[in-house]
C-alpha positions as CSV (number, residue, x, y, z in Angstrom):
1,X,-26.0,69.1,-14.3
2,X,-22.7,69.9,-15.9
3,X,-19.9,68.3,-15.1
4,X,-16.0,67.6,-17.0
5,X,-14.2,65.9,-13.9
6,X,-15.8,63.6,-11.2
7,X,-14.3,62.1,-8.0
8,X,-15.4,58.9,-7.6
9,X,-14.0,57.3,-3.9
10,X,-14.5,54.3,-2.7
11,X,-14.2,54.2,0.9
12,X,-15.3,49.9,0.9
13,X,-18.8,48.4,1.4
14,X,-19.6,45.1,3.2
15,X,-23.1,44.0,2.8
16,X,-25.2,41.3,3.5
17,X,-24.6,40.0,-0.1
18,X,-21.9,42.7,-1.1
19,X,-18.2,43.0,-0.4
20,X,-16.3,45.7,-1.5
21,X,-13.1,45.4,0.5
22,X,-9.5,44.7,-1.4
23,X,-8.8,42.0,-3.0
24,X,-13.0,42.8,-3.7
25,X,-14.0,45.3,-5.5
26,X,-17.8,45.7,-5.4
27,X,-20.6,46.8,-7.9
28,X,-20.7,49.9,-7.1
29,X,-17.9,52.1,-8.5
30,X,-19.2,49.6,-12.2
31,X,-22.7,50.8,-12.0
32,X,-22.1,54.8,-11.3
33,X,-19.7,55.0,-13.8
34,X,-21.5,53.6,-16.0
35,X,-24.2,55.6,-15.4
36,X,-22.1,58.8,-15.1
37,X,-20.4,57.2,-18.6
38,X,-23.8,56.6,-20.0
39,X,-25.2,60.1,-19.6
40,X,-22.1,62.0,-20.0
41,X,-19.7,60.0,-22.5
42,X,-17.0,62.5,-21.8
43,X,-16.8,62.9,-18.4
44,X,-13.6,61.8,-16.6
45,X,-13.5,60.0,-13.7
46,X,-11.0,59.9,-11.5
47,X,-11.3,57.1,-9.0
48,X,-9.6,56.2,-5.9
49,X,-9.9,53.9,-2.9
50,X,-9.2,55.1,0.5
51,X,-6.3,52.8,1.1
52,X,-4.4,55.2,-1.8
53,X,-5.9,58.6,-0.7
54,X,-4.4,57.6,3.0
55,X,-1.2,57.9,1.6
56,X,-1.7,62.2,1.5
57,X,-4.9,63.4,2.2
58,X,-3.7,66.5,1.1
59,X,-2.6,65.5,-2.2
60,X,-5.9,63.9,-2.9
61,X,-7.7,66.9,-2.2
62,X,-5.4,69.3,-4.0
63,X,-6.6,66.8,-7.3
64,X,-10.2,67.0,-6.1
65,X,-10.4,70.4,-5.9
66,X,-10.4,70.5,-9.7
67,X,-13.2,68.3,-9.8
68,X,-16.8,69.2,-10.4
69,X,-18.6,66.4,-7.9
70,X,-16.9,64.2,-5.6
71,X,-19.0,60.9,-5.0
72,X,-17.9,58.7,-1.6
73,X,-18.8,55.2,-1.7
74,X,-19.0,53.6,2.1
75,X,-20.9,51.3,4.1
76,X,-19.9,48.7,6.5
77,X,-22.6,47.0,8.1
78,X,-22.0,43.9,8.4
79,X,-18.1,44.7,9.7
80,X,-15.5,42.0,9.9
81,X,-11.7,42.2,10.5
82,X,-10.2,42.8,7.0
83,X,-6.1,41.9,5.9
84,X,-6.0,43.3,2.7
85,X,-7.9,46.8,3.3
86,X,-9.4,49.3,5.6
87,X,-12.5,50.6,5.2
88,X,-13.2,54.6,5.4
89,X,-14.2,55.8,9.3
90,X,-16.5,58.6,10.2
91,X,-13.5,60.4,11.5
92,X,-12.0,60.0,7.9
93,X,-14.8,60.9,5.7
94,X,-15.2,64.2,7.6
95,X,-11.4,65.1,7.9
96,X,-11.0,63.9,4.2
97,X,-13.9,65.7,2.6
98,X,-13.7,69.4,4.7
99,X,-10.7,70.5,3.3
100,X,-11.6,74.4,2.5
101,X,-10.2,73.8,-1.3
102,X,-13.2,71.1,-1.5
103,X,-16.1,73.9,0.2
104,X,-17.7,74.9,-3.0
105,X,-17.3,71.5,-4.7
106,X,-20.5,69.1,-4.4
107,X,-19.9,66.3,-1.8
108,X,-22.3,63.1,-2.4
109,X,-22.6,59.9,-0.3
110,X,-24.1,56.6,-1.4
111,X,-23.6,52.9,-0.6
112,X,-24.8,51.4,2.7
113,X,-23.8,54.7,5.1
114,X,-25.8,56.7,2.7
115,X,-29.2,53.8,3.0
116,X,-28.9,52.3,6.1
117,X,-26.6,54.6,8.3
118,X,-23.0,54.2,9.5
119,X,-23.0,50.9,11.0
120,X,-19.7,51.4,13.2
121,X,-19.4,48.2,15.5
122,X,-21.4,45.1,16.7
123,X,-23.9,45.6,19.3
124,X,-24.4,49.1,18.8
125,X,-27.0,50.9,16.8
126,X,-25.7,52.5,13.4
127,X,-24.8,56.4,13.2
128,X,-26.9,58.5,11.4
129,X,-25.7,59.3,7.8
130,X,-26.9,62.9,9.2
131,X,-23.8,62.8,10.9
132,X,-21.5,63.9,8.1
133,X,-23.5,66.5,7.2
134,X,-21.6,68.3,6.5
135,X,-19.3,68.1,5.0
136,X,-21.7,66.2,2.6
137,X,-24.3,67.6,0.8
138,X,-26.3,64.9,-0.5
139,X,-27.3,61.7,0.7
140,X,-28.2,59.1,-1.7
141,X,-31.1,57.2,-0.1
142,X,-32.2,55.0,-3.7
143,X,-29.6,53.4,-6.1
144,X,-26.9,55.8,-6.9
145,X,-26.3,55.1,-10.9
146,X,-30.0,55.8,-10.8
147,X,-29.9,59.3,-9.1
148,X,-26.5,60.1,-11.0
149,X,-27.7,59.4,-14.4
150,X,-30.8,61.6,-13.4
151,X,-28.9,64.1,-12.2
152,X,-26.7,64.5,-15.0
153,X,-29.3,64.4,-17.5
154,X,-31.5,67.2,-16.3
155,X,-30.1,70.6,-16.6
156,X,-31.2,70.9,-12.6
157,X,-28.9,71.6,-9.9
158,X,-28.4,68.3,-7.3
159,X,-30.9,70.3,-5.2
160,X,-33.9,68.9,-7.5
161,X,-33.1,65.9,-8.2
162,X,-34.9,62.9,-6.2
163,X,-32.4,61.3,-4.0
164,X,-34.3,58.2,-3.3
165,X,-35.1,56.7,-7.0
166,X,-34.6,53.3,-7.1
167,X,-35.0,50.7,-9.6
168,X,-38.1,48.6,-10.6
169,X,-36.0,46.2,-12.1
170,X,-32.6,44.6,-13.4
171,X,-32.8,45.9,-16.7
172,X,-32.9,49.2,-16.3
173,X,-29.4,49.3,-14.9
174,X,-28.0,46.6,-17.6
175,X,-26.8,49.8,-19.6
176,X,-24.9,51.1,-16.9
177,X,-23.5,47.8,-15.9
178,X,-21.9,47.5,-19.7
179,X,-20.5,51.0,-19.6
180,X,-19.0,50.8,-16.3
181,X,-16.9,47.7,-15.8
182,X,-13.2,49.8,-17.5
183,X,-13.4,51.3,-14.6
184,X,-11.9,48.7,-12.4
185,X,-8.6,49.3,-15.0
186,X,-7.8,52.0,-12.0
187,X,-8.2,50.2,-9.3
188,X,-4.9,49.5,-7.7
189,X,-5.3,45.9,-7.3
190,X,-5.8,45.7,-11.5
191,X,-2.5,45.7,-12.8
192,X,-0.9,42.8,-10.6
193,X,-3.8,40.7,-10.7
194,X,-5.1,41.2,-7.4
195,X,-8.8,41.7,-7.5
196,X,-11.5,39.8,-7.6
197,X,-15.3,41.2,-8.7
198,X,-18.3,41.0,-6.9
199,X,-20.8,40.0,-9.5
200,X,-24.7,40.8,-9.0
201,X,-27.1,37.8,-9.8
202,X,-30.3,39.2,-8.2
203,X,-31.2,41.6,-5.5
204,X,-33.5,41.1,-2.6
205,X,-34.4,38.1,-0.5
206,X,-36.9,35.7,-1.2
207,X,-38.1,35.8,2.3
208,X,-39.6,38.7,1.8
209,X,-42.9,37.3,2.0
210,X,-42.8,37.0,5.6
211,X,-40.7,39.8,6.3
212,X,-37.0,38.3,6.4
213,X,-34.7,37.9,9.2
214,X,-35.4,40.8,11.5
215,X,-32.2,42.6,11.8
216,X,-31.5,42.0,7.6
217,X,-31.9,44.8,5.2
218,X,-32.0,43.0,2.3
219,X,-36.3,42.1,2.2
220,X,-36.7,46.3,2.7
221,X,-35.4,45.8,-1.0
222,X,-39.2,43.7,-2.1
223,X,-39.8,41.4,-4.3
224,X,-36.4,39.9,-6.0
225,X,-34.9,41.4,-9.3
226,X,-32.8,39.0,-11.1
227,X,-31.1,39.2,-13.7
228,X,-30.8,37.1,-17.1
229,X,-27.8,34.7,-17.4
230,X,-26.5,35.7,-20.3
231,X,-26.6,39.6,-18.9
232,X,-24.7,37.9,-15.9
233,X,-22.1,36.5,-18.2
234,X,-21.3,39.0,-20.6
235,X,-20.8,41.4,-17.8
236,X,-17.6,38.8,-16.9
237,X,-16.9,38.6,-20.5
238,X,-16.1,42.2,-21.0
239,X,-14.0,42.3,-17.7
240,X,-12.3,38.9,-18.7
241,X,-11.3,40.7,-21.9
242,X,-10.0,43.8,-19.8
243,X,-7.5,41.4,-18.0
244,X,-9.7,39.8,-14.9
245,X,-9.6,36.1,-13.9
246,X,-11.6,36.1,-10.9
247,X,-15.2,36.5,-10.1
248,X,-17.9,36.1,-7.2
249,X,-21.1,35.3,-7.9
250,X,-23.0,37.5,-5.1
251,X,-24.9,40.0,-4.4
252,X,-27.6,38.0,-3.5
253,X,-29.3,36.2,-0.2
254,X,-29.6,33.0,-1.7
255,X,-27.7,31.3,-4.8
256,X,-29.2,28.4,-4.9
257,X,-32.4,29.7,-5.5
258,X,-31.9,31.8,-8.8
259,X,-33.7,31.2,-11.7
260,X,-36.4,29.5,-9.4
261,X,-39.9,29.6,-11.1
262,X,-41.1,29.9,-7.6
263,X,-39.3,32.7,-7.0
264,X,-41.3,36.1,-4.9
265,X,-44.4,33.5,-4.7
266,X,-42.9,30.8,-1.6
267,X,-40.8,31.9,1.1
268,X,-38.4,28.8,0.5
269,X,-38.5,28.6,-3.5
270,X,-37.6,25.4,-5.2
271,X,-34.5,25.6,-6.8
272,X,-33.8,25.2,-10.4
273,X,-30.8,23.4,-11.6
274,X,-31.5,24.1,-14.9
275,X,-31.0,27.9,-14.6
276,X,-28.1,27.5,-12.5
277,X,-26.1,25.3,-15.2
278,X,-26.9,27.9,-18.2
279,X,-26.0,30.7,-16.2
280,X,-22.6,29.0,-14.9
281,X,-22.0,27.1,-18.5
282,X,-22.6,31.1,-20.1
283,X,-19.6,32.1,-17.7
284,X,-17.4,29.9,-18.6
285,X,-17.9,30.0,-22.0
286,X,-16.9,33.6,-22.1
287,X,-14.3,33.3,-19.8
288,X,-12.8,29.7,-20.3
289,X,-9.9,30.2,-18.6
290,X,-10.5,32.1,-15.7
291,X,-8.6,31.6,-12.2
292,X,-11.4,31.6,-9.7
293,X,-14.9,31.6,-10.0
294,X,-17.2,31.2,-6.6
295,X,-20.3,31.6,-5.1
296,X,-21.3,33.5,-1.7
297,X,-24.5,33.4,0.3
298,X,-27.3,30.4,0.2
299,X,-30.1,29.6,2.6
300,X,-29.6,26.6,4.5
301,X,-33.6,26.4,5.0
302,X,-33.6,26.1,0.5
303,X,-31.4,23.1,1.2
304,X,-33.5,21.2,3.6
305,X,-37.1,22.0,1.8
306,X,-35.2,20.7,-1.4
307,X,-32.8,18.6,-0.8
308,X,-32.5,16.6,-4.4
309,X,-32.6,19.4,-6.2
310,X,-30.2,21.8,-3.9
311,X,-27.8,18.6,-4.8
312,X,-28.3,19.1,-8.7
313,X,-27.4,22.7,-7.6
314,X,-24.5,22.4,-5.8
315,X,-23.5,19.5,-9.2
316,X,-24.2,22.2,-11.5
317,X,-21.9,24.7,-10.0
318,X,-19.1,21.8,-9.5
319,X,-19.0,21.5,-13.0
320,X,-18.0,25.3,-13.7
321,X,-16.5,26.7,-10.8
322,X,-12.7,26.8,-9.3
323,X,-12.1,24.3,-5.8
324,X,-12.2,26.2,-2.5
325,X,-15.3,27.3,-2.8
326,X,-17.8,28.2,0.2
327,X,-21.6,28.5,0.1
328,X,-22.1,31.2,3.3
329,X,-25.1,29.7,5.4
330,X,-26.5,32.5,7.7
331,X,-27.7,30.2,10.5
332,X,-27.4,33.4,13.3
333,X,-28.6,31.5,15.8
334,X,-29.3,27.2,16.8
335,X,-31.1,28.7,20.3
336,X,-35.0,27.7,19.6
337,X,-36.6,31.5,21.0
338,X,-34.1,33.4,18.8
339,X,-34.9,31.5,15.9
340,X,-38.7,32.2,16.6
341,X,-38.1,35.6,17.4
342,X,-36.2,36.9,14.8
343,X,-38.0,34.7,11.8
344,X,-34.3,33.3,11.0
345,X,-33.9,30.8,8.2
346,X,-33.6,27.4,9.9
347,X,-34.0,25.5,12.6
348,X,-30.6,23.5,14.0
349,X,-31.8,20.3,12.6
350,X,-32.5,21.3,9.4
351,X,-29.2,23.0,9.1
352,X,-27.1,20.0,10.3
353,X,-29.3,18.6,7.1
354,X,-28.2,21.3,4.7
355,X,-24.5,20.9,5.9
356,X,-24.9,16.8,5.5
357,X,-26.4,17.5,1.7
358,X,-23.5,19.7,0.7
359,X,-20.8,17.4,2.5
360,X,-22.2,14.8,0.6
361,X,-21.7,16.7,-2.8
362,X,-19.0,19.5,-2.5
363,X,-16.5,17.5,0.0
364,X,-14.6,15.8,-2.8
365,X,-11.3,17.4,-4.0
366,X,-8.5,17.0,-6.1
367,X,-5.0,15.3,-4.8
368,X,-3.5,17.9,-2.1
369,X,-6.0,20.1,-3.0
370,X,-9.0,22.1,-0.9
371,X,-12.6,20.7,-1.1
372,X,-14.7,21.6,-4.1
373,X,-17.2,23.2,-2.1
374,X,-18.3,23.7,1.5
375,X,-20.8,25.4,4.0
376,X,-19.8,28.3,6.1
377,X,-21.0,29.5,9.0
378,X,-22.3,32.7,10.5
379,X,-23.3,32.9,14.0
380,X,-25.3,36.1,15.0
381,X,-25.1,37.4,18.5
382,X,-27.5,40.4,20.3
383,X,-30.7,38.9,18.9
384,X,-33.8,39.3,20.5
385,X,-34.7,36.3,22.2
386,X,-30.8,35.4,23.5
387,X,-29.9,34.6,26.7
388,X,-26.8,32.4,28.1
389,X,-28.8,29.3,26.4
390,X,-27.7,31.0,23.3
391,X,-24.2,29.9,24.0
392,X,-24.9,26.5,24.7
393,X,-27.1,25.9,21.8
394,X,-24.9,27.2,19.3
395,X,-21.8,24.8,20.9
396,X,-23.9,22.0,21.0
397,X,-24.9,22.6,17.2
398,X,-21.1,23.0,16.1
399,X,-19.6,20.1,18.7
400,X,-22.5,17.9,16.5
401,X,-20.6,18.7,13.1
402,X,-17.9,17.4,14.9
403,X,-18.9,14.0,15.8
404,X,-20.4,13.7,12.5
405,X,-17.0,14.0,10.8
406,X,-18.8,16.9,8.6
407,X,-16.7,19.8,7.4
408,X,-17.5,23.6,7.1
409,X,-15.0,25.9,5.8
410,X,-15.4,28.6,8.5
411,X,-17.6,30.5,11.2
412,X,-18.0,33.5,11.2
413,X,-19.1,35.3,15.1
414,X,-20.3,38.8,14.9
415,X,-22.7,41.2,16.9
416,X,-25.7,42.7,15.3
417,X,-26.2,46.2,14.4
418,X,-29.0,47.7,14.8
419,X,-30.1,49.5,11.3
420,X,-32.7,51.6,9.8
421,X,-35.3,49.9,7.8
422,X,-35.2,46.9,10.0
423,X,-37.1,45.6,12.6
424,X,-34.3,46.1,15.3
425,X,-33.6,49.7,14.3
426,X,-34.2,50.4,18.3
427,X,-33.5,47.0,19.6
428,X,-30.0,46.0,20.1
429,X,-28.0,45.5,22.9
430,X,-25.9,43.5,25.2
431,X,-28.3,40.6,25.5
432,X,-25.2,38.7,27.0
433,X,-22.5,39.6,29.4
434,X,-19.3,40.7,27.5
435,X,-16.9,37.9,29.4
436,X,-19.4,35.3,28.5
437,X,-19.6,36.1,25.1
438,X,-15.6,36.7,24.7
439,X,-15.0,32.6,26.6
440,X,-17.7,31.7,24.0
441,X,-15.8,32.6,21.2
442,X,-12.6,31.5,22.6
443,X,-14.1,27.8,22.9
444,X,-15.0,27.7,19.4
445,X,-11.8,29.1,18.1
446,X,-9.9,26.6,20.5
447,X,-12.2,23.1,19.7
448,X,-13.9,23.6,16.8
449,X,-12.4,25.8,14.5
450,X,-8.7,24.2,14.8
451,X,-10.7,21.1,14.5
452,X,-12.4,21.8,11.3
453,X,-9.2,23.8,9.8
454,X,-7.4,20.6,10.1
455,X,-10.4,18.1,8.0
456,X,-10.4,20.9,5.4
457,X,-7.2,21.6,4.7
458,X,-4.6,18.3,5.9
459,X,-1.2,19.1,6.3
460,X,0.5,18.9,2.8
461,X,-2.7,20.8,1.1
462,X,-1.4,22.9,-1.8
463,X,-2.8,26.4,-1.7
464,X,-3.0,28.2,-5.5
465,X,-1.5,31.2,-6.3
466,X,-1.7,33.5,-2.9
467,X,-0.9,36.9,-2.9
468,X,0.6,39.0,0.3
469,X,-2.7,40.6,1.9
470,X,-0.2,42.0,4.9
471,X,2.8,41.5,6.8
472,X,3.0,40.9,10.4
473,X,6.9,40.9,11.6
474,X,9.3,38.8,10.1
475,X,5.8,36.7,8.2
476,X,4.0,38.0,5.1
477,X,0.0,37.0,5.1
478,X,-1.4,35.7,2.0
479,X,-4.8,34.5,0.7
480,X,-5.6,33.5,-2.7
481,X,-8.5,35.6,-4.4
482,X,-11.8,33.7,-3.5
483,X,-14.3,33.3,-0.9
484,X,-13.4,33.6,2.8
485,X,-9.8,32.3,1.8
486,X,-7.5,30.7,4.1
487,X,-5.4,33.1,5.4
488,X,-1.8,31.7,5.2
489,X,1.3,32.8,7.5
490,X,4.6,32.1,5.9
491,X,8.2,33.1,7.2
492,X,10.3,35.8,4.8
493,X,12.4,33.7,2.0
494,X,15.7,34.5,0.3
495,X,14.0,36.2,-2.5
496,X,11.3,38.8,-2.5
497,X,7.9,37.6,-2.7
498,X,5.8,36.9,-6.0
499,X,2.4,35.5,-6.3
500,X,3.3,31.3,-5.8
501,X,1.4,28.3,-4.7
502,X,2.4,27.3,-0.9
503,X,1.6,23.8,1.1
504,X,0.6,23.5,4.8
505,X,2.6,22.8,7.2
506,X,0.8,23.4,10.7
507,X,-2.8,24.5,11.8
508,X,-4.1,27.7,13.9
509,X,-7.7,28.4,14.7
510,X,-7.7,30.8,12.1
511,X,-4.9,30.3,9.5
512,X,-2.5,28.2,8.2
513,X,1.3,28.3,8.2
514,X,2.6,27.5,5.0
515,X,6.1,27.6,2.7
516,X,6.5,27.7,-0.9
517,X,5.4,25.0,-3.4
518,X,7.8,23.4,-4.6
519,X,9.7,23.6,-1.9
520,X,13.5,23.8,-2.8
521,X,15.4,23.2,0.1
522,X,18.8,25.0,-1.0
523,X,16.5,28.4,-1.5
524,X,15.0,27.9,1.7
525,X,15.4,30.5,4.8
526,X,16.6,29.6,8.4
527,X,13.0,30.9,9.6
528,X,11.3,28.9,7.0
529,X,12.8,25.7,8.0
530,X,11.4,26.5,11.5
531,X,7.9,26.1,10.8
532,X,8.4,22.7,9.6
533,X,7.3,20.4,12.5
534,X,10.2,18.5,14.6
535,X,12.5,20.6,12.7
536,X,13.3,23.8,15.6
537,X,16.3,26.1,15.5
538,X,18.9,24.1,16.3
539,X,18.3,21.4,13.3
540,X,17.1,24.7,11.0
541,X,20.8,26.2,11.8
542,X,22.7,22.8,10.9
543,X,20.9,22.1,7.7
544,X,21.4,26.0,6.8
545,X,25.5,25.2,7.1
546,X,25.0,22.1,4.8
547,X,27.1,22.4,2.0
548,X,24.8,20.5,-0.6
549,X,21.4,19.5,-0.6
550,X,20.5,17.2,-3.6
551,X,18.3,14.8,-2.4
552,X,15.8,13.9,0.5
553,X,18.7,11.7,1.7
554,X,20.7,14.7,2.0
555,X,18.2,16.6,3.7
556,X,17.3,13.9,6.2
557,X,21.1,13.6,7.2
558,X,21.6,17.0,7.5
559,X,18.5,17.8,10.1
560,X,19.3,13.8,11.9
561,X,15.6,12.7,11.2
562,X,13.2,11.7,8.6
563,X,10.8,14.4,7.4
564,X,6.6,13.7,7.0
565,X,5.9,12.7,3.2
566,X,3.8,15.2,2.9
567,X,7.4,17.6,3.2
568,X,9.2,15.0,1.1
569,X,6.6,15.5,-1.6
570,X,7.0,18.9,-2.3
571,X,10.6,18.9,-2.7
572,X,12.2,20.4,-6.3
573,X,16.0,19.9,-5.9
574,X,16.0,22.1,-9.2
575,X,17.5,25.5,-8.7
């Protein structure tokens, strides 16, 4: 196949153990241009995410139509609510890709929709990829730098070209990886410093052997491919030298377990410390000063098989890593009969054990800072096996974390989807009733999550270098790059916004209000004085009128009471 000019869009992924949605930016836009790079040097990309093609469809395809391919990445199937991005709909990959400029151009599809099927929304089985066809007119069923790189090697049409090869191992895509990483330089988030890389450490789950959880697709993958360390950390070398400072460690079911000798031979593989602290020490060697590093998903159950060496893990990774980091535990479900059902990970006890083991370790953290590293949790509803025991179960599990002063960074409620390649491809449904499941979810947003958000993060917690992910009314809505950040709600300022450190100043079940650190009282906006507790309009509109603020006695005069110390400590009367 020849080809001069390739579309490359990337309508957002999120996996199991891949996220591709802004600030993210997943593997695979790296890996196909790599491979497209690797087999045909000259070729020119042009790569877009759907957030910039929303701006004029039409203008986008105008470009495209002077394209030879046009490759759409997409996939949600494990959907969330996203800040900072919107992932492509069906509705938009259809309008988008059947303009009549774009007929005779080749339209491909890979990622998740292309593998698994358009997962859509919880508790409903996932769309056919079928279903945009057309306007696309080839579906990418196998690894898509490996079909692109066959397909521009052979001097075949698309039509013969198999559209379900897929690797045997890591290394046959380590070429592609190396070619591929310039291409994030055109992503929009690159030139203000706001994105942070998925990074692949191995593919596949280790529970395999038994057949995995039975609505996950990542054991239809087999036997785990790692790959090498220093593979790992050159890959963040080269994009450290292109200009990037933060990095996930993903793409992978269970972190703790890489590098395990046991690895593809036990369901619950002993972990290794010893590969975790090259591969982390590699990273930071070639990227010394880098502004986040974190981790993603580990297996509770690898914690409580192993506990002392799960510690020497979690050690390990404290020695490298940036604070605010979250280990993701997929618990699904604490209800007995779902857990037995569905062959999840971990029993309730054994996961109040895991979260215990990395309290112990990861809940330490520097002065006004967030802990080092935490458990998060995922709760799974629409399982077989659920009824309205479920509920109570799952509160019982999380109201236990609480009288055990234990701390998890957040939980995470979703509905299944039911995919291809998994055992509940034609079982899901509402297993509960709708209002039950909404009062559910409302308790544990209510008691438990403004509970936890509290331990976490005290009022007075500095929060590094956020970035606006939104803006809802007269508040922006930042996060810092990293894993499951807080998202912070902060009043409009004087000035316009750019990137700065904040400090909390009150507590929601899901974010964190917050005003700029230091906090310089003269530069300071009437809404902004608001937020601080005990403060209110009337005191915000009197301190506003003050004439000079030059010290915490000033202050204090002006609003008539004494302000926390964790207000007084952020002060900078420096203009």
């Amino acid at each position: 196949m020849q080809v001069e000019r390739i579309a490359l869009v990337d309508g957002y992924v999120d996996e199991p153990t891949c996220l591709g949605v802004p600030p993210y930016v997943s593997i695979y836009p790296r890996y196909i241009a790599g491979a497209i790079w690797t087999k045909a040097p000259r070729t020119e990309i042009l790569y877009h995410t759907i957030d910039q093609v929303r701006d004029s469809f039409q203008k986008a395809q105008h470009l495209w139509s002077k394209t030879d391919l046009i490759i759409l990445i997409a996939g949600m199937i494990v959907p969330g609510k996203y800040v900072g991005g919107t992932p492509i709909s069906v509705r938009e990959a259809r309008e988008l890709l059947s303009a009549s400029e774009l007929e005779d151009i080749p339209k491909m599809l890979v990622g998740p929709w292309a593998r698994f099927g358009c997962g859509l929304e919880g508790g409903k089985l996932a769309l056919s990829s079928e279903a945009l066809r057309p306007p696309i007119d080839y579906i990418v069923t196998g690894d898509p730098e490996l079909v692109i790189a066959e397909a521009l090697e052979s001097k075949e049409d698309l039509d013969s070209v198999n559209l379900s090869l897929t690797r045997e191992n890591a290394d046959q895509i380590e070429g592609f990886i190396k070619k591929g990483v310039s291409i994030v330089q055109q992503h929009p988030g690159f030139h203000i410093g706001h994105i942070i890389c998925e990074i692949e450490s191995y593919r596949g789950c280790p529970r395999f052997l038994t057949g995995g959880c039975t609505f996950c697709v990542e054991p239809s993958y087999g036997p785990p491919q790692e790959r090498t360390p220093t593979s790992i950390a050159k890959e963040i070398q080269t994009l450290y030298e292109l200009g990037l400072r933060a990095f996930r460690i993903g793409h992978q079911a269970d972190l703790f377990t890489f590098g395990s000798l046991e690895m593809g031979v036990v369901e619950f593989p002993t972990p290794n410390p010893d590969a975790i602290e090259n591969l982390f020490s590699k990273i930071r060697t070639g990227a010394p000063d880098l502004d986040v590093l974190h981790i993603d998903n580990v297996n509770p159950g690898t914690i409580s098989h192993h506990p002392q060496e799960s510690r020497e893990v979690a050690k390990s990774i404290m020695k490298y890593h940036t604070p605010g980091d979250v280990a993701a535990f997929g618990v699904e479900s604490t209800d007995p009969e779902v857990i037995r059902r569905n062959n999840l990970k971990a029993d309730s006890d054994e996961v109040i054990d895991a979260v215990r083991i990395l309290n112990a370790v990861g809940s330490n953290r520097e002065p006004w800072g967030l802990p080092h590293l935490l458990p998060g949790i995922n709760l799974l509803y629409g399982l077989p096996g659920e009824s309205k025991k479920t509920l109570d179960y799952n509160m019982k599990f999380l109201k236990q974390l609480l009288a055990e002063n234990l701390m998890v960074r957040r939980i995470n409620i979703r509905q299944v989807i039911g995919l291809p390649g998994t055992r509940l491809e034609h079982d899901v449904g509402t297993r509960i009733k709708k209002n039950q499941l909404f009062k559910h979810r409302e308790e544990i947003r209510d008691t438990i999550d403004i509970a936890m958000i509290k331990r976490v993060a005290p009022l007075g917690t500095v929060i590094q270098s956020v970035f606006i992910d939104g803006k809802a009314g007269n508040n922006y809505l930042l996060r810092q790059l990293g894993t499951y950040p807080l998202l912070c709600v902060m009043p409009r300022g004087m000035d316009d916004f750019v990137p700065q450190d904040v400090f909390i100043v009150d507590h929601g079940p899901r974010s964190v209000s917050v005003l700029p650190f230091p906090f310089k009282p003269s530069q300071t906006s009437l809404s902004q004085w608001r937020v601080i507790p005990g403060v209110g309009s009337k005191r915000a509109t009197r301190i506003k009128a003050a004439q000079s603020l030059n010290s915490i006695q000033d202050v204090s005069k002006s609003l008539d009471m004494d302000l926390p110390d964790w207000v007084t400590r952020a002060m900078d009367f420096m203009s």
